[in-house]
N, C-alpha and C positions, 0 to 999 in steps of 0.2 A: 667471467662468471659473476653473476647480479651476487649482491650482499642481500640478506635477510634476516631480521631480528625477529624471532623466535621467543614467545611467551609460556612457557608451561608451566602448571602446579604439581607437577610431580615427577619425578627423576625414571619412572615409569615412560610418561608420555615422552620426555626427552629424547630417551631411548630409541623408541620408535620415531621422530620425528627425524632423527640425524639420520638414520638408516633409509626409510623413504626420501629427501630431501639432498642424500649424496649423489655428486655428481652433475647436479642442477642449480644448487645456490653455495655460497659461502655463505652457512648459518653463525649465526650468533644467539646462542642459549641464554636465557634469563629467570630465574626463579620469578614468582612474584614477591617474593621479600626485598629483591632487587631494584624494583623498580625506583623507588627515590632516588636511582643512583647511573641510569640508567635515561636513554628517549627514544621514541618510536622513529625507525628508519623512514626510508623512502616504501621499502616493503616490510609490511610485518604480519605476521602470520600468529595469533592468537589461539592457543589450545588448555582449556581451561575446565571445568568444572562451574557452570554458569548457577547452580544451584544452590552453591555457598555464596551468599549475601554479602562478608562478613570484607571483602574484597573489590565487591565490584563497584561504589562507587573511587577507590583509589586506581582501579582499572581505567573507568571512566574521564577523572582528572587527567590520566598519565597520555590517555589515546591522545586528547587534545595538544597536545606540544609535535603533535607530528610536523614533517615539514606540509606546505601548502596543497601540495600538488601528493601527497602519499596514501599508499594506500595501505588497509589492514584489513584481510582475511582471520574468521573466527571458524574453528573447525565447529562444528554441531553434529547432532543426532541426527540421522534422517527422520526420521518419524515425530520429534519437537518442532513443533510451530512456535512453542512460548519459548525454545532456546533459540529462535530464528529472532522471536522479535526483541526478546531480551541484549542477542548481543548487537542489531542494530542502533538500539536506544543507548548500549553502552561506546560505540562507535563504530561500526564494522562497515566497509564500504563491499564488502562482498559474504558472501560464504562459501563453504564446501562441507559437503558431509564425509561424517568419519566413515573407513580409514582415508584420509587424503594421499595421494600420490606426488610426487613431485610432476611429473610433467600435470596433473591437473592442477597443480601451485601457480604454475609456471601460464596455462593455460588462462587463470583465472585473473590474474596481476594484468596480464596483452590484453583481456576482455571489456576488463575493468577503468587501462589505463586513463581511456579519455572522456569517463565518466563520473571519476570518485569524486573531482571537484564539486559538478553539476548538481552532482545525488545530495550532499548536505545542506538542509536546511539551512544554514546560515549563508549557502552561497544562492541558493535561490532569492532571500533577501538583499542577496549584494545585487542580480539584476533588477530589481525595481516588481521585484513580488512579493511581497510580503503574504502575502494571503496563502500563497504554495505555502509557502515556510509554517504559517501558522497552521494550516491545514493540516501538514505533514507531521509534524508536532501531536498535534491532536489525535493523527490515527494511529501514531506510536504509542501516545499514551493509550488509548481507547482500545488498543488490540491486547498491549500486556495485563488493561484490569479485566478485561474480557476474560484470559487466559487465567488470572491470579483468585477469577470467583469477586472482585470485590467493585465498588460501583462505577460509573464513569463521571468523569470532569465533566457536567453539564456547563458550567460556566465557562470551562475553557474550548466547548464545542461550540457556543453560540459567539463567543470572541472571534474563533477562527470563524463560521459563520459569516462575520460583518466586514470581518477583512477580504473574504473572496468576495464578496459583493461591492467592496469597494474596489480591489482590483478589475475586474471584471467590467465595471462602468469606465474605469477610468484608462485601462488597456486593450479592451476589448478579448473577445472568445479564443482567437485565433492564436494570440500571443498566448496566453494558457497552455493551450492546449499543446502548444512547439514546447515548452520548456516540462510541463510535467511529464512528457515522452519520453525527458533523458533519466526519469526513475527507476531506479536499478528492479525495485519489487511491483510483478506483477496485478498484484492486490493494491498497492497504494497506487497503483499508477491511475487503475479503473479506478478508485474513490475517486481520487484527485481531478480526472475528466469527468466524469460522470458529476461531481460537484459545478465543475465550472458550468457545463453543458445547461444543466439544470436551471441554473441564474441567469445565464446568457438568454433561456428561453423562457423564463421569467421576465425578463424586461422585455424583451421582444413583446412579449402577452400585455404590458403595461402592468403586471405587478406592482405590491405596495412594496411599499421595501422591508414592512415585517415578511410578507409572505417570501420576499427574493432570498432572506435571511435562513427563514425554514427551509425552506429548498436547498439550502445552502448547508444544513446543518443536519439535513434529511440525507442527501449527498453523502458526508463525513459519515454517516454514522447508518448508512442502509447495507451494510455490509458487514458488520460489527460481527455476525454469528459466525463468518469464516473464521474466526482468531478460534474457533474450537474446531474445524473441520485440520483432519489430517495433512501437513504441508507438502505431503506426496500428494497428495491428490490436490490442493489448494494450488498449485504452481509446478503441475504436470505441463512437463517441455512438450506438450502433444493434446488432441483432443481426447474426452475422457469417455473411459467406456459406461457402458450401462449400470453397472455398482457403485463405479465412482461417481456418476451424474445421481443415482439416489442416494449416495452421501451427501453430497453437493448440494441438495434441493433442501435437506434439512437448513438450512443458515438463515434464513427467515425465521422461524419459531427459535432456532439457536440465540437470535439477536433478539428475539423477547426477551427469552432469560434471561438477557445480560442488561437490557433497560430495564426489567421491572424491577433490579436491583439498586436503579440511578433514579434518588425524587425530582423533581423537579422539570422534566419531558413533559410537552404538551402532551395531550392525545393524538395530536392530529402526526404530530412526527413520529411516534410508536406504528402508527397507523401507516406511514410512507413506507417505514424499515421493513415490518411485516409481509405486505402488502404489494412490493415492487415487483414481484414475480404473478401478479394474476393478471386474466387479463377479462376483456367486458362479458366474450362467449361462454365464461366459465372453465376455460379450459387449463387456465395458469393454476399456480399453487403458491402458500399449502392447503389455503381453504375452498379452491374452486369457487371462487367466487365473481357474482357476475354484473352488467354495469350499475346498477341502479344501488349496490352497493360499495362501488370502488371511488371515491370521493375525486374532484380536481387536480388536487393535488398529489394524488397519488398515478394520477392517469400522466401528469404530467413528469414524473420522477421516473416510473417505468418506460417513458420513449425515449427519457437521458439515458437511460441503463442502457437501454439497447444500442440506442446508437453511441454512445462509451463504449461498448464492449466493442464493435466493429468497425472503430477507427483507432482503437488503441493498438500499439505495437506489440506483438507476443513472440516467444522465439521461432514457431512452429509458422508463423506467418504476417504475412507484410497487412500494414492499416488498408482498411478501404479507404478508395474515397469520399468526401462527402456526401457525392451526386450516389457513391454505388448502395451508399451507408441509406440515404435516403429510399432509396428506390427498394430495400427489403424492409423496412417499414410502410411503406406506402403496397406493397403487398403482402403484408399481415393483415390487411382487410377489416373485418368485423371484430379481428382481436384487442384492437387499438382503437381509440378514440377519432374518427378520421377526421372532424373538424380541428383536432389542434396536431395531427398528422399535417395538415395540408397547414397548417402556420408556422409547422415545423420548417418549412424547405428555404425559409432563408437561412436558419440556424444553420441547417448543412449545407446551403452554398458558400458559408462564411470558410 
């Protein structure tokens, strides 16, 4: 039977944890006042109260001594997208929503095991990207001050920015796009392709390299109004129905609110975030708007989107290929710009 080191703030949660958890692991209970005293197994399973502040960076400190290769499940709320991202920033390589079960413990540890390495930032920098690492950083931060009401790190979004541009030149698209795959969260995975994709076909286009930057930083942050959409529905294991897609369709004006909180945003990237969901016929949202007013840059951040979203891996279904990825933009027709459509197709034969 696997050992597992068990984290609770209250003799309550304890309780319940021994009980679902018997017969599946040999636990090992830990107050948090313990922890000084105490290190993160190979498996640990984190159940906390993520709302009290007054703990989690000694949380935070404590994850890090794990061994290499371990992994830690944080139980959450179903219905908290900010207890999702709070306890990834505080270390979690997975989740599970409360009430957890042991054989879903047990499920999540097998699912997880040969990818907790991959998913940390700091091991994306150990292969030779820094730009993931920095990117990934950034959307951490950028979703919890989304969540928290308060402004974004402009300066550490134009940082990561120059770093996927400089990966990207210097690795090319392809390598990208193989390691940001192994992203456990949904949501970061499509920033993180949809970032690269975007610069990849910036230079393609002969971009400056301020523009490849914005693109770059437009990427990171055109997504920003999901960190308010519900995380059932944000990272529904299925396609979503018709209420859930007009929740969904809000996160463009969602991601105003949350830039017009952060000084220091060009216009032109307020104007990418908005703006990635219209399309030239007028038919896109949220402002139906049509080509004469959808700028370059924004015509070219919307055919990363798309074709992001249809070669990224989801649980519900396998990546397209590039050729098949290509071939449903190239029949969107009038909805898409079809001169940089058709300059698209070496980006997806890459």
């Amino acid at each position: 039977m696997d050992r597992i080191c068990v984290i609770s703030d209250t003799e309550a949660r304890a309780t319940d944890l021994r009980a679902r958890l018997a017969g599946y692991f040999e636990a090992q209970f830990f107050p948090l006042d313990a922890l000084p005293d105490s290190a993160p197994q190979e498996f640990t399973l984190v159940d906390v109260d993520l709302r009290d502040a007054n703990y989690c960076a000694e949380l935070k400190t404590w994850l890090k001594r794990r061994p290499k290769d371990g992994q830690t499940i944080f139980c959450v709320r179903k219905d908290s997208h900010a207890q999702a991202i709070q306890a990834f920033a505080l270390g979690a390589t997975a989740l599970l929503h409360r009430p957890v079960t042991g054989a879903a413990v047990v499920g999540k540890f097998k699912e997880n095991g040969e990818q907790s390495a991959a998913d940390a930032a700091s091991d994306f920098s150990a292969e030779g990207l820094s730009g993931i690492s920095a990117g990934l950083s950034a959307l951490q931060n950028i979703f919890e001050a989304a969540m928290a009401g308060g402004p974004v790190d402009v300066n550490a979004v134009t940082a990561a920015g120059e770093a996927v541009v400089a990966n990207i030149e210097e690795d090319g698209l392809g390598r990208w796009i193989e390691v940001v795959r192994k992203h456990h969260s949904q949501t970061f995975q499509h920033c993180l392709i949809v970032t690269g994709v975007a610069v990849g076909f910036g230079k393609h286009l002969g971009f400056s390299r301020a523009d490849k930057q914005r693109l770059a930083a437009a990427g990171i942050l055109h997504d920003v109004g999901k960190a308010r959409i519900p995380l059932g529905i944000l990272e529904k294991p299925g396609p979503l129905d018709d209420a859930e897609l007009s929740v969904m369709r809000q996160h463009p004006l969602l991601g105003l609110e949350v830039l017009q909180t952060s000084p220091g945003l060009q216009p032109e990237m307020i104007d990418m975030v908005v703006h990635h969901h219209e399309y030239l016929d007028g038919s896109g949202y949220p402002h139906g708007l049509e080509a004469g007013n959808i700028s370059d840059l924004v015509r070219t951040i919307t055919i990363s989107d798309i074709f992001g979203a249809l070669i990224e891996r989801r649980s519900y279904k396998a990546p397209m290929s590039g050729a098949d990825a290509y071939e449903v933009l190239r029949k969107m027709d009038s909805k898409l710009d079809r001169d940089l459509v058709r300059e698209f197709r070496p980006i997806a034969q890459r």
